[in-house]
C-alpha positions as CSV (number, residue, x, y, z in Angstrom):
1,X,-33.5,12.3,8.8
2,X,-36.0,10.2,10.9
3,X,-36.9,7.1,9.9
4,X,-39.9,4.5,11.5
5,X,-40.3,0.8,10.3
6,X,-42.8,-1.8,11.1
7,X,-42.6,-5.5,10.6
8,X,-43.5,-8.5,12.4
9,X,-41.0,-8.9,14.8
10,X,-40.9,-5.4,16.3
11,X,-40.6,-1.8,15.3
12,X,-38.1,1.2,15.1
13,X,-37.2,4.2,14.4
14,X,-33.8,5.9,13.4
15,X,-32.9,9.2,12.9
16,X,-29.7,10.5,11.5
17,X,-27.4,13.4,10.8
18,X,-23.9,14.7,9.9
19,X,-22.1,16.1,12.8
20,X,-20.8,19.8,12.8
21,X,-18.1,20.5,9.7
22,X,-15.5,20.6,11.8
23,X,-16.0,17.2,13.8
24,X,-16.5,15.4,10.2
25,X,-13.0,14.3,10.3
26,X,-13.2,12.5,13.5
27,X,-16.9,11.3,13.6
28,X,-16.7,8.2,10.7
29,X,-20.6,8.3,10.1
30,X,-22.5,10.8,11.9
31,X,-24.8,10.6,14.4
32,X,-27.8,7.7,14.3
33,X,-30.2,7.8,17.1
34,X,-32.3,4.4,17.7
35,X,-35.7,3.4,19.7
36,X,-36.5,-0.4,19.1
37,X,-39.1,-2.9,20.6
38,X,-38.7,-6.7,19.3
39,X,-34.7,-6.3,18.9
40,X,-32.7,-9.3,18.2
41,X,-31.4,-10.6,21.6
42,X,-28.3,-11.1,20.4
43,X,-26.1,-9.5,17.6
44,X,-22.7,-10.2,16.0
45,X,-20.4,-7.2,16.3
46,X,-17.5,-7.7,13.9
47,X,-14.3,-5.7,13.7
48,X,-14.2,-1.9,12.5
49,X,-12.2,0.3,12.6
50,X,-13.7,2.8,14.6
51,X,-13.9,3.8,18.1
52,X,-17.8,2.9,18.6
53,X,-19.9,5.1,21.6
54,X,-23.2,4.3,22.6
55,X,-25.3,6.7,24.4
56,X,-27.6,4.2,26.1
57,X,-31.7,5.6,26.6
58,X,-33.3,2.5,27.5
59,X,-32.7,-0.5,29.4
60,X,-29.1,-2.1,29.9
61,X,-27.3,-4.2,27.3
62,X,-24.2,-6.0,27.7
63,X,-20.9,-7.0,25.5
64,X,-19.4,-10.6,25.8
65,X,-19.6,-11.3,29.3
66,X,-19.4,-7.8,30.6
67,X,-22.1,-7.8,32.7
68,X,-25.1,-4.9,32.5
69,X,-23.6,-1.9,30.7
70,X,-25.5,1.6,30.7
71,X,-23.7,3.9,27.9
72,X,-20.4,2.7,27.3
73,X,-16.9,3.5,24.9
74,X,-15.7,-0.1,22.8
75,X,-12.5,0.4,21.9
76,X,-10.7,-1.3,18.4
77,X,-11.5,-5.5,18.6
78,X,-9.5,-8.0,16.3
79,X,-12.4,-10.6,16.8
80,X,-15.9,-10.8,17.1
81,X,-18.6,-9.6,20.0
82,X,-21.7,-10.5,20.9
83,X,-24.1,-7.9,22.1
84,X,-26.9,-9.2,24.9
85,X,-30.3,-7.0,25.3
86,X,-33.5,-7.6,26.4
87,X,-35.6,-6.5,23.4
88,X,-35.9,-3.0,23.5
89,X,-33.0,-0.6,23.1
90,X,-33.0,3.0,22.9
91,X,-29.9,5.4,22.3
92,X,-27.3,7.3,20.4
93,X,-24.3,5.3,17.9
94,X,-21.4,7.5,17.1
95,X,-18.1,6.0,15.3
96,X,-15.3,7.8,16.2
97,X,-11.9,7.6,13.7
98,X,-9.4,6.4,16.2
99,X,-7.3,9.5,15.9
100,X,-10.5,11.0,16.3
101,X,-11.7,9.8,19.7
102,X,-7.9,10.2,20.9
103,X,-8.4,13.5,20.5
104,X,-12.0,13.9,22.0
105,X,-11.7,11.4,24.8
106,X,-8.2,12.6,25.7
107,X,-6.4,9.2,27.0
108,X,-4.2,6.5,24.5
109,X,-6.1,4.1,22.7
110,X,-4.3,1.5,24.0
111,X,-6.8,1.6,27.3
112,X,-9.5,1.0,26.2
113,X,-8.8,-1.5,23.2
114,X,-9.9,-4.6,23.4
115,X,-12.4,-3.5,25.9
116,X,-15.4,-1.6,26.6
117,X,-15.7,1.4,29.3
118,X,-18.0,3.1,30.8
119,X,-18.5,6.5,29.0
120,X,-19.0,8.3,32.5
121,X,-15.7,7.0,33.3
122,X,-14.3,8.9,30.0
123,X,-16.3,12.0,30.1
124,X,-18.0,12.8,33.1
125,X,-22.0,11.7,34.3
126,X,-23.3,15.5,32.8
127,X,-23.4,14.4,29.3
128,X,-25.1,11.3,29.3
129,X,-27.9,12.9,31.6
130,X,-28.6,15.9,29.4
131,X,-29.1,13.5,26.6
132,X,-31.6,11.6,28.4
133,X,-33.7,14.6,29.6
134,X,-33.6,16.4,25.9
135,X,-36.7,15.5,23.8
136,X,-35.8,15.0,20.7
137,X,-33.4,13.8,18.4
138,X,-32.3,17.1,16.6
139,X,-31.9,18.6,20.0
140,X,-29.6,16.0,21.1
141,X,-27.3,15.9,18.3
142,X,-27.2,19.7,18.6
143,X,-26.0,19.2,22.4
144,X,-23.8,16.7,21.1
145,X,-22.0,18.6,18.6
146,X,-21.3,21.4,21.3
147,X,-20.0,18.6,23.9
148,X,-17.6,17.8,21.4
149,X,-16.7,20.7,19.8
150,X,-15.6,22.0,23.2
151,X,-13.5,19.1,23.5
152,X,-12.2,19.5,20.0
153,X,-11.2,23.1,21.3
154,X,-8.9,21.6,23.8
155,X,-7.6,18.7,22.1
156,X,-3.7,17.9,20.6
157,X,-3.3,17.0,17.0
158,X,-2.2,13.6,16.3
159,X,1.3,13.0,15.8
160,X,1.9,13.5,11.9
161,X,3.4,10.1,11.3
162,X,1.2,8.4,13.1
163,X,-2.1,10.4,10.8
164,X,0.4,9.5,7.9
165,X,0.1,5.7,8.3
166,X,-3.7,6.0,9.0
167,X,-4.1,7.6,6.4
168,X,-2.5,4.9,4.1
169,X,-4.0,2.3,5.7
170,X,-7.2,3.7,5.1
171,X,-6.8,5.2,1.6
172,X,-5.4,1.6,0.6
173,X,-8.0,-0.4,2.5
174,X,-5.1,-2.3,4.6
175,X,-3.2,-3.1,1.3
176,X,0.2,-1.3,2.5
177,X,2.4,-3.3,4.3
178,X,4.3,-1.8,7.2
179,X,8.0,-2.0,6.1
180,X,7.0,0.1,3.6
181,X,5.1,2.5,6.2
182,X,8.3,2.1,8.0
183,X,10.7,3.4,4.9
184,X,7.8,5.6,3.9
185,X,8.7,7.4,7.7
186,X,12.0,6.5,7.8
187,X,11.6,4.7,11.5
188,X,11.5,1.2,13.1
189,X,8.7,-1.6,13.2
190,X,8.8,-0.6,16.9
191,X,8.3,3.4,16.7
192,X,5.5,3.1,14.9
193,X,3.9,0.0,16.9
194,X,4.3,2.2,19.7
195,X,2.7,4.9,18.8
196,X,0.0,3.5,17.1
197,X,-0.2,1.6,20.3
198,X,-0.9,5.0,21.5
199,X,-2.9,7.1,19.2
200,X,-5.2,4.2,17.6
201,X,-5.2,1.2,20.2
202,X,-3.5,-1.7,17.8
203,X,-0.3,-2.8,16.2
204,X,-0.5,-1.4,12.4
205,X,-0.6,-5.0,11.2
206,X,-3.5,-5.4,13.0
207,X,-5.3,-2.2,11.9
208,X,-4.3,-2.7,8.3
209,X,-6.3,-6.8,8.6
210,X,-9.4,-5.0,9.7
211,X,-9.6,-2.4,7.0
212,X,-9.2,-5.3,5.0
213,X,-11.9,-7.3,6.1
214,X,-14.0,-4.3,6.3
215,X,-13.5,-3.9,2.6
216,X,-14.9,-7.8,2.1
217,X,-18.1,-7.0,4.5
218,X,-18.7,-3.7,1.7
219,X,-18.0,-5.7,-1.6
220,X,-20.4,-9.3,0.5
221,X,-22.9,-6.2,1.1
222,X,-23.1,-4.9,-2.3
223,X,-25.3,-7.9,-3.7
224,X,-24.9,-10.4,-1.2
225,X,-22.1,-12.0,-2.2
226,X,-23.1,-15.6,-2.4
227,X,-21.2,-17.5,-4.8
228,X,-18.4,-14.8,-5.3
229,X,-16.7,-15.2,-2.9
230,X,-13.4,-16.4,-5.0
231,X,-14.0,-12.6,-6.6
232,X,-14.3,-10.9,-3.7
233,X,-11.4,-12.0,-1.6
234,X,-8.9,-10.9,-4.9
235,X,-10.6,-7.5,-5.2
236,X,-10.2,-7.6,-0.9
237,X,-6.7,-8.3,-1.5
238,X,-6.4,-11.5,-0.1
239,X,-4.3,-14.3,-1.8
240,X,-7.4,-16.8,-2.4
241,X,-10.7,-17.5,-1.3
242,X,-9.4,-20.0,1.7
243,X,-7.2,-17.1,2.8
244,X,-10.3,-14.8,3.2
245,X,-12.3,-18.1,5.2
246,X,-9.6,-17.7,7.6
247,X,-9.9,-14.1,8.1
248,X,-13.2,-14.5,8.6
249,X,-13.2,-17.3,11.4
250,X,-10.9,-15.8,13.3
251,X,-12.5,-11.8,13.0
252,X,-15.8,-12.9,12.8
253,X,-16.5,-16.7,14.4
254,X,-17.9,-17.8,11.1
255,X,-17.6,-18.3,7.8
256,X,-18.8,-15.9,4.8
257,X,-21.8,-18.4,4.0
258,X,-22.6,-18.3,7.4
259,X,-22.2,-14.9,7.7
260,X,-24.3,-13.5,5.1
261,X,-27.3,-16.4,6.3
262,X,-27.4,-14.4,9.6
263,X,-27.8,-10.7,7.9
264,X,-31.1,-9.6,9.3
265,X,-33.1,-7.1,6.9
266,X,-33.5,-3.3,7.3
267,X,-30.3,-2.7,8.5
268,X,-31.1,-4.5,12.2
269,X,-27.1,-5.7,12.4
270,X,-26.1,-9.7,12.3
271,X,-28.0,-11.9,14.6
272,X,-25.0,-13.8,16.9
273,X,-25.4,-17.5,16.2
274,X,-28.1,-18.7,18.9
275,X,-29.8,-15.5,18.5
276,X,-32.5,-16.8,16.4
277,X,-31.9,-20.7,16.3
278,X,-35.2,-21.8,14.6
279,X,-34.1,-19.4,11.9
280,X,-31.1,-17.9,11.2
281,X,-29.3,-21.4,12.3
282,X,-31.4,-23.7,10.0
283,X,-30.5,-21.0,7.2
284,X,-27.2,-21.4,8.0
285,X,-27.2,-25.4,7.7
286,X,-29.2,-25.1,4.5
287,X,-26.9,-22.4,3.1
């Protein structure tokens, strides 16, 4: 599905579409090409968990303070980036499941979390190339899904009790604790630290806060939130609505007020706090 919009600021287009069957497991929501003039200079990437890779078409971007980036693997964050580009941006978004990408990218997760990497470093300079020299978007996500379905050919199957505890984690949006994932396995706080140090990139503590606050972005996203917020952080599972403030400054740099001021429309992503200060700031201080 292709998609072109048009407003004042700049215009885009997206296009989207499932990957093959059997890389729907690891690939968390398909693939979403992007072309954009007049993007936001700078975005707020909050905690996911997903593996993101970007398949960069245009110009360099950069993460944090990383310096120019081309295409580029970000591994699991427990805080907030900021995403730096000069105001046009062309490429490809995939979100990989963690389990997923171990599988595709073949090295532990703990490498590359916290951090972004190169995608050339991961899975050689042909892919990226191809991409860039294919015309159009069905084309590339057909070259994608063979890239990785002969990667998914040679890949090994997570260990089952580490896929058990994802799976929880995920089916109970962070809400299992881990002693009971521990006497749900029948092993130690440190067996399964260490592997999921291995096949996702973080502690399961740490996993099991993100899905949470992922949950509270879905439920602030629903109808915007504002003025729920007690609500929302007791269907997110957090004790009260201070408890889910302080998620939120920590994972996100802000508070859900200020948060939900800085949602830019059509889908364009979070504009990082200086991004737009004549705008997004002074809704913030009005909000």
């Amino acid at each position: 599905m292709i998609e072109h919009h048009v407003s004042p600021v700049g215009d885009w287009e997206t296009a989207s579409r499932p990957p093959h069957p059997a890389l729907a497991p690891f690939v968390a929501r398909g693939y979403t090409g992007y072309a954009e003039t007049g993007a936001p200079p700078r975005r707020l990437e909050v905690p996911h968990a997903a593996i993101v890779v970007i398949v960069n078409l245009g110009p360099p971007l950069a993460v944090d303070d990383s310096g120019p980036l081309g295409s580029f693997v970000a591994g699991l964050y427990d805080r907030a980036a900021v995403t730096h580009q000069p105001g046009e941006q062309a490429g490809i978004q995939l979100d990989l499941t963690p389990l997923g990408a171990r599988m595709l990218l073949g090295l532990p997760m703990r490498e590359i979390a916290r951090r972004v990497v190169a995608l050339e470093d991961l899975v050689g300079d042909g892919l990226v190339d191809r991409l860039r020299d294919t015309a159009s978007w069905a084309a590339r996500f057909d070259l994608l899904d063979a890239f990785l379905l002969a990667r998914l050919d040679r890949a090994v199957a997570p260990r089952p009790d580490v896929a058990f505890a994802w799976s929880r984690l995920v089916a109970t949006h962070g809400a299992v604790g881990v002693a009971q994932l521990c006497a749900e396995l029948g092993c130690s706080r440190r067996h399964l630290a260490a592997r999921f140090g291995d096949d996702v990139g973080l502690a399961p503590k740490a996993v099991g806060r993100i899905l949470r606050f992922q949950r509270v972005l879905g439920l602030l996203a629903d109808d915007g939130g504002a003025g729920r917020f007690a609500e929302i952080a007791a269907a997110g599972g957090y004790y009260d609505q201070p408890h889910l403030n302080r998620d939120f400054r920590e994972l996100a740099g802000c508070t859900p007020t200020e948060y939900l001021a800085r949602v830019l429309p059509e889908g364009r992503g979070v504009a990082a706090p200086d991004a737009f200060p004549n705008v997004q700031d002074e809704a913030v201080r009005a909000a």
